[in-house]
C-alpha positions, 0 to 999 in steps of 0.5 A, a space after each residue: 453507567 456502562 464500563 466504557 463510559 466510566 472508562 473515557 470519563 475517567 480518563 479524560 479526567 485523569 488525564 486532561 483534568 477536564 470533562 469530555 465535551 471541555 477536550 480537544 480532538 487529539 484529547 478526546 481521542 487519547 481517552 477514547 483509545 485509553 478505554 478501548 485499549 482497556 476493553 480488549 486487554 482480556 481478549 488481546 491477552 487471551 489471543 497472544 497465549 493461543 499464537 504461541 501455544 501452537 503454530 503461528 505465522 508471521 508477516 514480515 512487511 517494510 509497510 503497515 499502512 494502517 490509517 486513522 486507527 480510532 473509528 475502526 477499532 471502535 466498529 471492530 470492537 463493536 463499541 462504535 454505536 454506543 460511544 457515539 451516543 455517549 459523546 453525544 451526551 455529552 455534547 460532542 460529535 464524534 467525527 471530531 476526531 477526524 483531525 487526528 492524523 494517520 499513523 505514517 507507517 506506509 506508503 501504496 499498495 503494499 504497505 495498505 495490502 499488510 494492513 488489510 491482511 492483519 485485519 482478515 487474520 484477526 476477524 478470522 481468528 487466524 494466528 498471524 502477527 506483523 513486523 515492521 519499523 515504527 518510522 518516526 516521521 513516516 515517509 513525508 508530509 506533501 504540500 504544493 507550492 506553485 504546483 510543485 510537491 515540497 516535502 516536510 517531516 510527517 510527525 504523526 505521533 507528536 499528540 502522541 500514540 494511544 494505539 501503541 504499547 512500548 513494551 521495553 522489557 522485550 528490547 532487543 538488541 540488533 548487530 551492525 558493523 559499526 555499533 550495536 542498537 536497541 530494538 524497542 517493540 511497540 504493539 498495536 493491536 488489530 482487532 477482529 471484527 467482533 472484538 473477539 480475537 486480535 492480533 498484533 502488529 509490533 513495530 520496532 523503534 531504533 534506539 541506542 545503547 548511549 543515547 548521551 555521551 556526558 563527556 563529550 557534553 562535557 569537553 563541549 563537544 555537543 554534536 558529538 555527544 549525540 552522535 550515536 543516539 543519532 545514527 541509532 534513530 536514523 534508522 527509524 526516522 523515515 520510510 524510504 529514505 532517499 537511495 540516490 547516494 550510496 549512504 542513502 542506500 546504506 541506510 536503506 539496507 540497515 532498515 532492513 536488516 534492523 527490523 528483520 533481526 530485531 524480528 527474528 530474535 523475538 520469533 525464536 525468544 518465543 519458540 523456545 519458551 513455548 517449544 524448546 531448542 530444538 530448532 529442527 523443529 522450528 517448521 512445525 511451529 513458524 511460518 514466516 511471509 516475506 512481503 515483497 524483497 525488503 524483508 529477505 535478508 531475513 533468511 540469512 540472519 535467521 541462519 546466522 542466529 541459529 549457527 550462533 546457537 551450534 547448528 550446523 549451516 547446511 542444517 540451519 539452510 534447511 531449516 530456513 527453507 521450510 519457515 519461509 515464504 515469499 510474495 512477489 510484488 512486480 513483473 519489472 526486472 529493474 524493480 527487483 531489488 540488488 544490492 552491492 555486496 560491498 553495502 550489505 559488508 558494511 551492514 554485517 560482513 557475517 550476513 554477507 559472508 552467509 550469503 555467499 555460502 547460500 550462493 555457492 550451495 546455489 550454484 553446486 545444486 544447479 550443476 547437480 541438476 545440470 542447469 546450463 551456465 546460459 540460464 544462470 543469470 537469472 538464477 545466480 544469486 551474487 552476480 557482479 558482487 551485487 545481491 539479487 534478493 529476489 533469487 535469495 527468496 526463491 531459492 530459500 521459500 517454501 512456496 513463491 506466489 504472485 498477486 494476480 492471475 495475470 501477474 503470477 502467469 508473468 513471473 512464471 513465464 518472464 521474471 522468475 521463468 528460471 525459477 519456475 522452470 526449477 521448482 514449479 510446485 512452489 508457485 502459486 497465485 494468491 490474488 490481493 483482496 481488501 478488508 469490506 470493513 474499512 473499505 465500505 463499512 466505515 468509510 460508506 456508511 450510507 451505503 452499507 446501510 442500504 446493503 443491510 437494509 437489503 439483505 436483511 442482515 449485516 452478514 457481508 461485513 463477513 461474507 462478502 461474496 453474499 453481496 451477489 444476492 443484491 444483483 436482483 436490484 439491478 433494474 429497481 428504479 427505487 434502489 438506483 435512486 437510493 444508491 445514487 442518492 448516497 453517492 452524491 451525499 458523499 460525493 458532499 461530504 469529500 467536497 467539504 473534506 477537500 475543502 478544509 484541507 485543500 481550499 478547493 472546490 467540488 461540485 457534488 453534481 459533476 462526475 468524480 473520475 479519481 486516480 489515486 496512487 503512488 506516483 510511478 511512471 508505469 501507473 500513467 499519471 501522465 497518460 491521463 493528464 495528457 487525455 484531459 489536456 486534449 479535451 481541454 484543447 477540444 472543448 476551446 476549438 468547438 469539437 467537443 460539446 456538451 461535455 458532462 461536467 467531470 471532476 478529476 481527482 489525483 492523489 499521490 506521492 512521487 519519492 523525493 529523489 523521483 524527478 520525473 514523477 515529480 515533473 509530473 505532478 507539476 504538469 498536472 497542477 499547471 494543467 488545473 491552473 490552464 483549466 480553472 482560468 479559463 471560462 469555456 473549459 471550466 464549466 466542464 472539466 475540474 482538476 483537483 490534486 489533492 494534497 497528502 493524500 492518505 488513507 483517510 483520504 482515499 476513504 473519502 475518495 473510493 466512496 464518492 467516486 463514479 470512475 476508478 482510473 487503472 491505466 497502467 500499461 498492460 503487463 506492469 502493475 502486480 495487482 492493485 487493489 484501489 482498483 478493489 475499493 473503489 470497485 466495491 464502493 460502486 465505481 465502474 473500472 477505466 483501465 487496461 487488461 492489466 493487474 486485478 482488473 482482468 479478475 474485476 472485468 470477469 467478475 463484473 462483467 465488461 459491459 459494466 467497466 470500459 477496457 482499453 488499450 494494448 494487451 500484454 501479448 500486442 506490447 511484447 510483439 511491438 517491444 523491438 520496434 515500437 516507436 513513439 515518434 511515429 504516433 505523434 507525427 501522425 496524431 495531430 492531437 497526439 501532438 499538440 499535447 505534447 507540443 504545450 509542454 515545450 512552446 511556452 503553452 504551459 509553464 514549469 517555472 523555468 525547471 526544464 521538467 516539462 522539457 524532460 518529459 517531452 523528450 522522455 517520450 519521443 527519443 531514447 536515452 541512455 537508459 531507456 526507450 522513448 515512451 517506455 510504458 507505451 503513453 502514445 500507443 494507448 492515447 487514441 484508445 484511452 481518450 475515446 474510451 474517456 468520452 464514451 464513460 462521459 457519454 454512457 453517465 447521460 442514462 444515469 439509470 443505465 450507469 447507475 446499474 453498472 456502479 451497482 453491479 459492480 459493488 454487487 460483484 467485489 464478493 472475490 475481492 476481500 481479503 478475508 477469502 485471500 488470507 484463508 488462501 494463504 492459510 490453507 495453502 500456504 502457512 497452514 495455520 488453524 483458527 484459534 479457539 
């Protein structure tokens, strides 16, 4: 008997008292992860010596999206096959445990970017490690009703938590201004691809020094007596909190500063055990990455810790300089994170108090330097007693990358022109990438068997550029029926997938068209409702025949206080109900918004798909890397010349994906005149669609959301221009960019070929090659013995 099988066996029996095929999903899987758990401890505690022993980095991130933990772990850990076979054994399939939720701790891209970026670490054996905030409840739980997102808690972990160790013996406790908390660590371990060496993502849980307060129990004052373990686990109950109100954006700031002082106190607990006090010395051993600006008031803590230890300030600041890095994940000013300086006083008037000294050895160095006051606006960083977080990064980092070639091209020129202009060696470009083994070899099994079967060897789970050999088969006949065969398996099983969780229907023999991602106003949800209501319009006046049958998927979330997103998602809900009752558009176009979307989800998603919609306006979106999976698992890319996809087109070729729409260059010359009104005055279509959402064509439940939509479109407001991600310019190009897809999937072997050349062309795009950029560039960190 095997040491694993022993394990789970075990386990189950201590446990549950019952044997393996006797316990439920949620069982099975605590004893499942039990075993594992237990035959990588060597290898976990061998890696944690070698991190601290030498230098090390750390990826500070408000996100770790890390999905459904149990089968990557298992094909990681190389364990997958023969656990497979023991349940089998036994009985017991074992995609039963497929009904095990997510762990809810992200939410988009950024959060999923930090999860793949642990993993290429650890498959690489570099030593990096993550902090982040063990959310209670995750961001939220979405349902529709009457095609309206309704929102309830994500309690993800209430079967419990198997992948997590509580480590209470390194609690920590973080300083607010109005009462000290505990910072509990939890450890989740993320395994190389091979088992041999993993590295960790500790998750801090907010706890309270008195978590009942038996007096007041005592006097009956029941409410009060849980006051303060209350306001403790507020701070890791959700991600993302609602800011609209100033307590909401309090909240959000202590998140903040919870998780990075909890943070930062471990990183030097383990500096000085390992290499002393002397914290000039810190630079040589730690590397710290801020993810984006949430983690920034990382710098002044990291100075205040060490001034309570006797380091002077102006030593402390330079010390400070050389640990941290900074990512940037926008191009949009209004994206860049301020806070009131009234709010970080409530969170530390000592945080704040640093922080104007930051400001003011700032604005003592740009005169040194002769900046003109003229270009202090985008440098300064207290501004009108708001902190701009983003100069904080910048002006503290070693090095400041973007995310794209075309992102970190605009953040030089644009955003962080400044900047630049200041220090132009601390720019760089690190362009996002995507970890193959989650994003094709767990989620498309069918087709990472066939990229094996080809290649003759199961490399590219490591390599992935050597999926550019498989290129020769481009015009093989037997492979494109093969591959096509495996889309439309999995275009069976995300049916069956849909339909468990969402009681719809999908025909696996209609084109999959799939748009899955935060739901934000500059992603163009509405853009793509809007195209598919025209041709639901065409279709009924007989302009349009013969339309391939297509399936068209959303999946996103809209922030619970986002009120025009979720206008949004109940425009897209009533245009499938338009759809799915009527007879001659139904037999050709299908509408399904798939609820809670996910990582697992999405796992389903990429795999199936045929069509990978990226229509941010040109010159907004970061990145993107769904633009990545779906590339990989053989979807052509419907996008703009925006984010990653200019590097996707480059690598793939535009002959095999369908570009369109206005480019940054044509939007910035149009910024001071363009107006929408003129687009939907002149468009007869144009203006029927948006016509519908206020002659009663469609119905918001009387809301006025629909309305709202309308006239964000068509007239400015007090704080934004009509149309201000330029739907109406891009409409003409995007519909008939559309129809050409529609028409080019009648040649299925031509269509097929561009699917496969694109797979065989997302070599650049794993994350293993961006975090051995970042490595080099960057941390300077080596591989681990």
């Amino acid at each position: 008997m095997s040491e694993i099988k022993k394990s789970v066996e075990l386990l189950a029996r201590a446990q549950y008292q019952k044997p393996l095929e006797c316990l439920t999903p949620h069982q099975l899987h605590s004893a499942v992860a039990g075993a594992v758990m237990a035959h990588i401890a060597p290898a976990w505690e061998n890696s944690r010596k070698q991190h601290a022993s030498g230098r090390r980095a750390y990826y500070l991130s408000a996100e770790f999206l890390v999905g459904r933990a149990i089968y990557n772990n298992l094909i990681c850990s190389g364990l997958y096959t023969e656990m497979a076979e023991l349940l089998h054994k036994s009985g017991v399939d074992i995609g039963v445990m497929e009904s095990v939720e997510d762990a809810a701790l992200g939410n988009g891209g950024l959060g999923r970017l930090a999860a793949c970026f642990l993993d290429s670490a650890a498959t690489l054996k570099l030593p990096l490690d993550g902090y982040g905030i063990r959310y209670r409840y995750g961001l939220f739980s979405q349902r529709f009703e009457n095609g309206f997102q309704t929102e309830t808690a994500d309690d993800w972990s209430r079967h419990g938590d198997p992948w997590s160790v509580r480590r209470e013996d390194e609690t920590v406790t973080v300083n607010f201004a109005d009462g000290d908390v505990l910072a509990v660590p939890y450890d989740m371990p993320v395994i190389g691809y091979g088992g041999k060496h993993i590295d960790t993502i500790r998750l801090w849980q907010c706890e309270p020094i008195q978590p009942f307060d038996f007096d007041k129990f005592n006097q009956c004052k029941y409410s009060d007596a849980l006051a303060q373990r209350n306001r403790a686990e507020n701070i890791s109950r959700v991600l993302y909190p609602n800011d609209s109100t100033p307590n909401g954006k309090l909240l959000r700031l202590k998140q903040q500063y919870f998780f990075t002082s909890a943070s930062l106190k471990d990183m030097l607990r383990s500096f000085k055990q390992n290499h002393g006090d002397d914290y000039s010395r810190l630079p040589q051993y730690v590397c710290v990455q801020l993810n984006d600006t949430h983690p920034v008031i990382a710098i002044p803590e990291l100075i205040r810790l060490m001034m309570s230890d006797g380091v002077a300030f102006d030593n402390a600041l330079s010390i400070a300089k050389g640990v941290f890095n900074y990512t940037n994940h926008t191009v949009m000013q209004e994206a860049l994170e301020t806070w009131e300086m009234r709010t970080v006083q409530r969170v530390s008037p000592e945080i704040a108090r640093i922080i104007l000294r930051i400001n003011t050895r700032l604005k003592s160095e740009l005169r040194r330097k002769k900046i003109g006051e003229d270009k202090w606006p985008q440098l300064v960083i207290v501004q009108k007693n708001r902190v701009h977080m983003a100069y904080l990064a910048c002006y503290c980092s070693s090095h400041i990358n973007g995310v794209a070639e075309l992102h970190t091209e605009i953040i030089k020129s644009s955003v962080l022109s400044q900047w630049y202009a200041l220090y132009p060696d601390r720019f760089q470009n690190k362009t996002n990438g995507i970890t193959q083994r989650r994003w094709l070899l767990l989620c498309n099994q069918g087709l990472s068997s066939l990229i094996t079967e080809l290649l003759g060897s199961s490399r590219w789970v490591t390599d992935l550029k050597s999926l550019k050999k498989l290129a020769v088969y481009a015009d093989d006949k037997d492979v494109l029926d093969k591959f096509m065969a495996i889309k439309r398996q999995n275009k069976q099983l995300l049916a069956k997938y849909i339909g468990a969780h969402d009681g719809k229907l999908l025909d696996p023999d209609t084109i999959v068209d799939a748009q899955i991602k935060r739901l934000h106003e500059y992603k163009r949800q509405l853009l793509n409702i809007l195209a598919i209501l025209e041709l639901y319009f065409e279709i009924k006046d007989g302009t349009l025949t013969d339309f391939v049958p297509t399936t068209f998927i959303f999946g996103a979330k809209a922030a619970p206080g986002y009120a025009r997103a979720k206008g949004i998602i109940k425009l897209i809900n009533e245009i499938s109900r338009l759809i799915d009752a009527d007879a001659d558009a139904n037999r050709c176009l299908k509408i399904i918004f798939v609820s809670d979307y996910n990582v697992s989800y999405a796992e389903k998603i990429v795999a199936a798909a045929d069509v990978s919609e990226q229509i941010s306006t040109a010159g907004t979106e970061a990145s993107g890397t769904g633009n990545m999976k779906l590339m990989l698992n053989g979807a052509v890319t419907l996008g703009t010349y925006d984010g990653a996809n200019i590097e996707i087109v480059r690598e793939a070729g535009d002959e095999n994906n369908y570009i369109f729409g206005a480019r940054v260059e044509e939007i910035e010359a149009l910024r001071d005149t363009y107006d929408p009104r003129k687009y939907y005055e002149s468009d007869s279509r144009i203006k029927r669609c948006l016509d519908a959402l206020i002659d009663g064509t469609l119905d918001d439940g009387g809301t006025g959301m629909f309305a709202e939509l309308y006239h964000s479109l068509l007239d400015r407001s007090d704080y934004s221009r009509a149309d201000n991600y330029c739907l109406l310019l891009d409409f003409d190009s995007f519909l008939k960019t559309k129809k050409r897809i529609n028409n080019d999937y009648r040649d299925r072997y031509a269509f097929a070929k561009k699917q496969w050349l694109n797979m065989c062309s997302a070599g650049k795009f794993s994350s293993d090659r961006t975090v051995s950029e970042y490595a080099e560039d960057i941390w300077h960190i080596k591989k681990c013995k």
